[in-house]
N, C-alpha and C positions, 0 to 999 in steps of 0.2 A: 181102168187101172190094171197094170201087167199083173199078175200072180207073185205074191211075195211067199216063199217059202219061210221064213223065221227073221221077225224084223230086229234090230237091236235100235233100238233110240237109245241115241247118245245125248243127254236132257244139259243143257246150262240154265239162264237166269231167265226167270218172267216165267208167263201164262203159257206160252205156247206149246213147251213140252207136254203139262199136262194134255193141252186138247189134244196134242198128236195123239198122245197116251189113248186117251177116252175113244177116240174117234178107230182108231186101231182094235180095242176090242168089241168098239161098236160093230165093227167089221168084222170081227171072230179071226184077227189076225194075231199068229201066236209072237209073242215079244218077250225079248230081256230088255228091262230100265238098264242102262247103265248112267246113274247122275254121277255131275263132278263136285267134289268136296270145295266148300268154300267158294263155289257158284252156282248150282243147284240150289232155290230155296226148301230148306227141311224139312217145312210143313207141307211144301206140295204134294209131297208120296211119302207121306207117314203111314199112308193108308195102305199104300203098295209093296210087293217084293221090290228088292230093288240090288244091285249093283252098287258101293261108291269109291272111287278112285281120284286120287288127286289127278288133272289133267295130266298132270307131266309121268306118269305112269305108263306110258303107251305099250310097253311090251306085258303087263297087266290087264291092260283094258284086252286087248289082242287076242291074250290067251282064255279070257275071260269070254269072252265072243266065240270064238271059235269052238271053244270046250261044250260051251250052250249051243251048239248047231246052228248059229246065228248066220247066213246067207245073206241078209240084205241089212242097210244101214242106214238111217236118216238122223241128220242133226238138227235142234231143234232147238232154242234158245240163245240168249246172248252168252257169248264168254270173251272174258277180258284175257286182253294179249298179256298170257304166265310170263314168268319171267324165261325167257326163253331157253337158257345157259343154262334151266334146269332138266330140261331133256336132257342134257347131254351127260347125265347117270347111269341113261336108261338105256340099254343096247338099240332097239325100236325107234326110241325115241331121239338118239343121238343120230341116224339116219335120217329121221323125219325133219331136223335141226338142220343137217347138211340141206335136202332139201328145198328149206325154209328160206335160210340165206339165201340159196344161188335161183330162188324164184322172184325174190324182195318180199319185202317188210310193209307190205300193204295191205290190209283185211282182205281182200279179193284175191289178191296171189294166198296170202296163206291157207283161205278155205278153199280154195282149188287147191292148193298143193297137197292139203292134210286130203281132200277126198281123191284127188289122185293117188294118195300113198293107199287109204282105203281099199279102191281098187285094185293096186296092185297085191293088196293082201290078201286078195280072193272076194273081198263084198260088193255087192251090188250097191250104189248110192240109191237112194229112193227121196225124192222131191218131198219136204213135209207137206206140202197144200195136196201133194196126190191120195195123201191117208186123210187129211179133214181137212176137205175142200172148203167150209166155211170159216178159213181163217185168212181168205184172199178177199178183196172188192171184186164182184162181177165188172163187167166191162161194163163204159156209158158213166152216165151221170146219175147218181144216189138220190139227191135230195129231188125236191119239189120244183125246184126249179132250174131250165134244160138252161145252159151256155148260151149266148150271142155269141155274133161274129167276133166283136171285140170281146169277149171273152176267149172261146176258141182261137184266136189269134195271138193273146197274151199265151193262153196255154200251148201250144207250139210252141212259143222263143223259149218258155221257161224250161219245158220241156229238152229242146236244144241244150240253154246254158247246164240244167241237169247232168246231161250227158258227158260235156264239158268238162263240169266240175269232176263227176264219177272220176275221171281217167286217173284223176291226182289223190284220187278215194278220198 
C-alpha cells in the first residue's frame, strides 16, 4: 500500500465505512470521518469524532478536508443519488452538477466524475479494499467445493452477459 499521508473517509450507508474506519487505525493511519447526514447510519460512530454534512454541501465538505490536512480520500459506503438540483446552492457543488450532467447520470459516470472533481481538488483517491483488504473475496473458489467444466463454462457466459449488462449500469 502507497503512504497515505492524512486519510478522509467520506462514510455513506452499511458496514463498510466502519471497517475501512477500523482497519485504518489498525494501521496507525491518521484520518478525518467525514459521514453524510441522512445516509451515514448514527449509531455506526457514535463512538467516533466525526465530521457530518448533508452530501449536497460540497464546498463544506472541501473546506472541511483541507482545513484538517486531509491529503488522500476514499469513499466507502452506499449513497443514494441526492436530489441533485441541490447542489446547485453550493458554489462547489453547482460545478460538480455541471460535471455530473455532461458525464451522465449513471452510478459509474457519477462516482468517476465526483472522484475526478476530488482529484482535481488536490486529493489523492485511495481504493477502500487498499486500507482493509478483508472486505474483498480472494481470488478462486471459497467454498469446499472447486467448479466443473460445466460450471466454469456457465460462469464465463454469466460473466460475459455481467459485463454486458454493466455498460447500461
Amino acid at each position: 500500500m502507497e503512504k497515505i499521508g492524512k486519510l478522509g473517509i467520506i462514510a455513506g450507508y452499511g458496514f463498510l465505512p466502519r471497517h475501512v474506519f477500523d482497519a485504518a487505525k489498525e494501521k496507525k493511519i491518521n484520518t478525518v470521518l467525514v459521514t453524510l447526514k441522512n445516509e451515514t447510519e448514527d449509531h455506526m460512530f457514535a463512538d467516533v469524532e466525526h465530521l457530518s454534512f448533508p452530501v449536497y454541501k460540497v464546498s463544506k465538505i472541501l473546506k472541511a478536508l483541507k482545513e484538517s490536512g486531509v491529503t488522500h480520500i476514499t469513499f466507502a459506503g452506499k449513497v443514494r443519488r441526492a436530489e441533485l438540483s441541490r447542489l446547485l446552492v453550493d458554489i462547489k457543488g453547482a460545478k460538480l452538477f455541471a460535471k455530473i450532467i455532461a458525464a451522465g447520470l449513471s452510478d459509474n459516470s457519477i462516482l468517476s466524475t465526483i472522484m475526478k472533481f476530488m482529484e482535481d481538488e488536490g486529493f489523492e483517491i485511495v481504493a477502500p479494499e487498499s486500507i482493509a483488504q478483508n472486505v474483498v473475496l480472494p481470488k478462486g473458489h471459497i467454498g469446499k467445493i472447486k467448479p466443473d467444466e460445466n460450471a466454469l463454462s456457465d460462469i464465463k457466459k454469466g460473466f460475459k452477459v455481467l459485463k454486458s449488462v454493466a455498460d447500461f449500469d
